[in-house]
Structure formats: C-alpha cells, structure tokens
N, C-alpha and C positions, 0 to 999 in steps of 0.2 A: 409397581409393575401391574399392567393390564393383560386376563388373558381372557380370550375369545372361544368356548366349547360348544359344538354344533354334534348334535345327535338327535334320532326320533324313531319314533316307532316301537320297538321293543324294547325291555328291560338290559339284554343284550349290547343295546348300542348304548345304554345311558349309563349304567354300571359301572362300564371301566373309565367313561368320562365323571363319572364325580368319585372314583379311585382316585385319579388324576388331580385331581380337581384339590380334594383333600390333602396329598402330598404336596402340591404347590402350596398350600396357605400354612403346612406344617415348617417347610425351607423359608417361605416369604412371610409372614403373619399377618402384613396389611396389603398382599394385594388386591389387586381388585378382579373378580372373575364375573363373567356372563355365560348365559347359557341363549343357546338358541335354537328353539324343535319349530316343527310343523304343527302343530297345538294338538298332540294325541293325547289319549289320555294317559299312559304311562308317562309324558314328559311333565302333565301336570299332575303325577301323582305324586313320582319321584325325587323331581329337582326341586321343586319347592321346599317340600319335607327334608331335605338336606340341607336347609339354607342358603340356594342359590338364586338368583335374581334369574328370571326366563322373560324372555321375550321370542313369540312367534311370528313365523312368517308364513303365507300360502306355499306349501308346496305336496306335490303327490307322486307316488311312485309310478313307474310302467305296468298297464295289463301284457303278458308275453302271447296271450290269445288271441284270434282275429273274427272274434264275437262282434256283433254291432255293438253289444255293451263294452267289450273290452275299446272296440277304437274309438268311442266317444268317451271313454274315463281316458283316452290317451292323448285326445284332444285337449281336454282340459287340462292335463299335466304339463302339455307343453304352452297354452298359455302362462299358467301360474309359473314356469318356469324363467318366463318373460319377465313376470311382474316378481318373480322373487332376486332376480337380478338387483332389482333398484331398491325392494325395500331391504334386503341385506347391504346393501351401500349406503342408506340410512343409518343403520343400524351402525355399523362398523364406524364409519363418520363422526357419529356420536360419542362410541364408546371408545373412541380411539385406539385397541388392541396392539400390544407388540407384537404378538403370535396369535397364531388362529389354528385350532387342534381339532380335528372332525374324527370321530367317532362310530362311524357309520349312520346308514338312514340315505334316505334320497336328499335329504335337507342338504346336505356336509356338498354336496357339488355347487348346488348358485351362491355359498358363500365363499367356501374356500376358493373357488374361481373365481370371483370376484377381489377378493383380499391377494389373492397373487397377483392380480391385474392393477392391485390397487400399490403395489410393492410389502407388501407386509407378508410377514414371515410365515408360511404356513406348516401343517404336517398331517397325515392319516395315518390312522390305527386302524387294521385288519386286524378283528380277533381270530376270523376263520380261516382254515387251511388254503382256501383260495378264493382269488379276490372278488366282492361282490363286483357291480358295474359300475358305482360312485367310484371306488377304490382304482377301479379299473382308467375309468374316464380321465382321473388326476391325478394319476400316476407320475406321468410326465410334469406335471405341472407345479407341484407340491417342490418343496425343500426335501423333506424327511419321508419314506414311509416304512412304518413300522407293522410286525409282524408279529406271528403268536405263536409259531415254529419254527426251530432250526435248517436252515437249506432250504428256505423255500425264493431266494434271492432269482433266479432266473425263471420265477411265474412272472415277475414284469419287466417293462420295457427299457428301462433304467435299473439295473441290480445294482448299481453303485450305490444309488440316492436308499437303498432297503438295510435296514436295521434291525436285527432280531434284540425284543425286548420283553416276548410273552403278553398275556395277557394280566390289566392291573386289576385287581380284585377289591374290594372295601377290607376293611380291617374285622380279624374276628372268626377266621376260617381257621378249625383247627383239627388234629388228630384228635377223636377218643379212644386211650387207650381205653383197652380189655382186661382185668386184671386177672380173670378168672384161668386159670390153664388145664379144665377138668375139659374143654370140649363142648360145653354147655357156657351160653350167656350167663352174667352176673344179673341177668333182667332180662324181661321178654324184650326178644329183638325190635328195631324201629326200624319200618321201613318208608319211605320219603317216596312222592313220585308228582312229577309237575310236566306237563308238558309248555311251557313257556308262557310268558305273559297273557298272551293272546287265545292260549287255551287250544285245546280243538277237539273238533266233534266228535270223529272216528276214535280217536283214545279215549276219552271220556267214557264211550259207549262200552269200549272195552274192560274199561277201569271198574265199571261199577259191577259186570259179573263178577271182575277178580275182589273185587269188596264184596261181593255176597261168599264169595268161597273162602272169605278170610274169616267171615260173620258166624261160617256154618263151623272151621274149623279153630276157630283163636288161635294162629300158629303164631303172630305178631304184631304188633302195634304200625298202627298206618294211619301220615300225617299225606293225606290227596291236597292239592291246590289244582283249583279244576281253570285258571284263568276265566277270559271275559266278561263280559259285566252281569250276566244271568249265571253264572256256571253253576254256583251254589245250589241255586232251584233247580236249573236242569235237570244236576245230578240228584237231586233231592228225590225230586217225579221221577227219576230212571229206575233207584232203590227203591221207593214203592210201592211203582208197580211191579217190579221183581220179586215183591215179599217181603221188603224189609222191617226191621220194627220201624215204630214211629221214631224213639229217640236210639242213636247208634249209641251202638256197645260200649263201653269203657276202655279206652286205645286207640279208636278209631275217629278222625277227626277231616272235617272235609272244610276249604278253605277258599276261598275264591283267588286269594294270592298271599305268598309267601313275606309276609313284609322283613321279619325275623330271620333271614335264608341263614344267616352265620352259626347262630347259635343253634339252628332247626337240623343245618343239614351238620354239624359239630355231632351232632347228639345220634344220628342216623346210624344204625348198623349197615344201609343199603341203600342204596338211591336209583329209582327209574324214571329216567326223563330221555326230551330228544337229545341233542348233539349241537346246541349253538357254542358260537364261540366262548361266551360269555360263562357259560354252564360248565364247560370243557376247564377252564380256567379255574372256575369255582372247586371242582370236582379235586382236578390235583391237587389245588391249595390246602383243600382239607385231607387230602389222602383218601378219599372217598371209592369204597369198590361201586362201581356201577354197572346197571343192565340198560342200555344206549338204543333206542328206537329211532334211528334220524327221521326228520320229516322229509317226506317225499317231495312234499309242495312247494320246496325252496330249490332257486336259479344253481344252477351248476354241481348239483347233490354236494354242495358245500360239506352240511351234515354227515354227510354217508363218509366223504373226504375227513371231517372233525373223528368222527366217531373211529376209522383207520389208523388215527394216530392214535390212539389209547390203547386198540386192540393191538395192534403192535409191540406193545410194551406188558402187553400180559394184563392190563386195568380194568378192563369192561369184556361185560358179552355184549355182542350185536344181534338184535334182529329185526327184521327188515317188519314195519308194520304190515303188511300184505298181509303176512304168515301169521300175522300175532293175534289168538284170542284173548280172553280172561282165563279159561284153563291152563295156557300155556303159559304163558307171566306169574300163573299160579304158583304152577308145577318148577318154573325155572327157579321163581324166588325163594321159594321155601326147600328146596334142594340144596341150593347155593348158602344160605342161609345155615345148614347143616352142617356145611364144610369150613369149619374155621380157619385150615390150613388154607384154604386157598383164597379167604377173605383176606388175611394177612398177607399171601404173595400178593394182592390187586392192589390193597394198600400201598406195600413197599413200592411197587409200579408206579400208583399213578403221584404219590411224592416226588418219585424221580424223578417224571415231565416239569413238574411245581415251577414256578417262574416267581419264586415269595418279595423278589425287589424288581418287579415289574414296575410300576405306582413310579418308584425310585429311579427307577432308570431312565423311564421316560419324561418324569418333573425334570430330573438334573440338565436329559437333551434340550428338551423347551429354555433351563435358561439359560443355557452355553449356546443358543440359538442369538438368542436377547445379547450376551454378555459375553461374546466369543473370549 
C-alpha cells in the first residue's frame, strides 16, 4: 500500500500527519508513505526526523490585507499555485498513492485537488473547531472529511461526507499522577508554556517579565519554548536587560522548541500555550490543566473557537492576549497552581474530551477507503 500525506507550515499540521502516518506502518509494516510540504522549516525539521521521505513543492498562503506588500505576496501565491498544480501531478504520478490524506497548510489544496481530479482516493483532517480555507475549499471535493469535535457536521457543505474522529496525537501523552494528598506538590511544580512553533513576539515579551517574577519568587520550575529561529537570543537579550543573571536559576529552562513535547508536557503540573488544534489534542491526551491564550492573528478566531471547547468542559482558563501581562499570567499561575482540587477537576475534564484512538480510527478509514 501507497500513501500520499500533505502538510506545511506548523507543527500543528504535521503532527497529527505522522500520528497517522505511524499507525498506518503499525497495521501495514511495509507500506510505503510520502510526505509533501511547501519546504518550511518545521516540515524539514520534523518529517525527516521521523523517518519520512519529503518532497516539496512551491506553494504560499493568502495575505487577508490589502497592503501593496500583502497583494503582491498574493500575486505570487496565485502563480505558484499554477505551478504547484503540475508539480504535484509529477509527484503523485510518480509515487502512485492509493489515498491521499492532507493535514492542513495551504499545500493540501493543489494536491489533494489534483489527486481527486486525477481519481484517487482523497481525505482532510481539520484539527480546529472550524474549518481553515483549504479545508473549506475541498470540502466538496474530498471523499472523507474528518474533524476534531463532536457536532461540528453542519460547519460544511456536505455533512454526510464529515467524520468525527478527533484529533491523532504521537504516542507518549500521558497523565502524571500526584501521589501526594497533603495539598502540597510531591516536587516543585512544573510549569510548561510555548506559544507554537513559529513563536511570537508579543508573548515572548510577556513571558520574560513572568520569568523575572518567577526568578524573584521560585514559586516553580518553568520549561519556556520561545519558537522561531532567533527566539533563544531574543529572549536571552529580553532577560538581560531586565536584570537577569547571566546563567538562569536551577528549574528554569528556555528552549527554542519542544522536540520532547510527550515526555515534557507528561511531566508538567501546568501548561500555557495558545489554542491550536494540534495543542488542543495534545493537552486532553495527556489530561493536562491548562491556561489557553488563543492567537488573535489567525483566520476565523479559530483558536478562541479551540479554546471554547475546553472551557466548556471545566479544562482551561482563557485569556484573551490583549488583557495579558507578565504580572497577571503571574498571579493566574501560581494561584491556580495552589489549588490542587481544581487542578484535578481540569484534569478529569480535559481526559474527558481525549480522542486516545484518534491515529486508529483514522488509519483504519484510509484503508477501508483502499479495501472497502
């Protein structure tokens, strides 16, 4: 069996495709799988190191601005959009794919459009509560598409062709129990906070006052992942000039990216990040209580939509960055942090969402796809 995975751009879109990925070679053991991104650098950081064979094609997302800069990056999206038409038809040609399974990213439309046009089996996965504009575009057009929430069938245009199956995580997401029942941690608490691959700037800035107020107080162990390809230094220069010492504290650890998320965020008393789908997924697999900042800067407050379904269920606080300094992420964390009974109720919550044979459910559709 051949299969065909298109994803790009964030961690987010690539993650649950080599979830995926992984359970087809655990059911099949000699098939054969490709990957195909727009050549970012999460796609060559990730699929590689997972042992997937990549091949890139040109392609670029939409600017939603009507800047001179934004309509001339939108010009050249819609050429390469042209030219990714045929080199995905190469590609596919080549690799001969039964299915073809896109993941999100701007990539997953010139091929999976193409691969339906070509007759071959296609499918999308939406991790987010509602549908990006790829997901949107091929809705219609796809075999399968699959989703990461219950009842969300009547956000598209076809709710026949929609499959709730969650979102598929890597293996390794686990609860850590507490054994302690005095009220007090067994160990200084861990608290975890990333704002996604790509990083970004306005948290960062916020992050490192709430690292000097962690510096001043030792209230807890804090593993930062600052993303982008500088974040390290940034953040390095941001601490100090803030006053920091030269080498941090003993608990406090600053990282450019998470490569270890399973065992990192396993080990977390507390997790602050934004609200992607991918994260979302992550978060209930492990039981994880979280404090959910959605990014403002993404199409259809997607996030703000992600982060609603947790709060829902008792799992997360929200706050909207606008409102958010370092004092108050402070003041929220180590408040929360305090209250063990309600660490536990977020827990029991976000298990409850937990989707644990996502991976599974979705390998099994791809090959009853192949092998009705």
């Amino acid at each position: 069996m051949k299969f065909l995975f298109t994803c790009s751009g964030t961690a987010g879109h690539i993650n649950p495709a080599l979830a995926t990925a992984d359970e087809l070679l655990r059911i099949v053991p000699d098939a054969k799988i490709l990957f195909i991104g727009a050549g970012r650098e999460m796609e060559k950081r990730l699929i590689p190191k997972a042992g997937y064979e990549l091949k890139n094609i040109r392609m670029s997302g939409l600017k939603r601005g009507l800047s001179p800069a934004d309509m001339i990056y939108n010009v050249k999206t819609m050429r390469n959009l042209v030219t990714a038409g045929s080199e995905a038809a190469k590609i596919i040609r080549q690799f001969k794919p039964q299915v073809v399974i896109g993941t999100g990213g701007y990539v997953c439309y010139p091929i999976i459009k193409k691969a339906a046009k070509m007759g071959i089996p296609t499918i999308i996965h939406e991790s987010n509560a509602v549908p990006g504009l790829a997901t949107k575009l091929l809705s219609s057009i796809v075999d399968k598409v699959l989703v990461s929430f219950p009842g969300l069938e009547n956000n598209y245009k076809r709710p026949e062709r929609v499959i709730y199956t969650g979102t598929p995580v890597r293996g390794g997401f686990e609860v850590r129990e507490e054994n302690d029942e005095t009220g007090e941690f067994d160990r200084k608490p861990l608290v975890v906070s990333f704002w996604g691959s790509l990083g970004a700037e306005r948290m960062n800035e916020i992050i490192s006052e709430f690292i000097m107020l962690n510096i001043a107080g030792g209230e807890f162990d804090h593993i930062h992942a600052t993303g982008g390809q500088d974040g390290v230094a940034d953040m390095q220069n941001r601490l100090k000039r803030s006053g920091a010492p030269e080498d941090m504290p003993p608990g406090i650890e600053i990282r450019d990216y998470i490569d270890d998320m399973q065992s990192t965020m396993s080990a977390a008393n507390l997790v602050l990040c934004r609200a992607g789908g991918s994260t979302i997924a992550e978060l209930t697999a492990a039981g994880k209580p979280a404090v959910l900042i959605p990014s403002p800067y993404v199409s259809n407050n997607e996030q703000e939509k992600n982060a609603q379904q947790l709060h829902n269920i008792g799992g997360v606080i929200v706050l909207e960055e606008k409102n958010c300094s370092g004092g108050i992420l402070f003041k929220t964390i180590t408040e929360l942090l305090k209250d063990k009974q309600k660490l536990k109720k977020m827990t029991d919550a976000q298990r409850a969402l937990a989707a644990p044979k996502a991976a599974e459910k979705i390998a099994e559709l791809i090959i009853d796809i192949i092998i009705p």
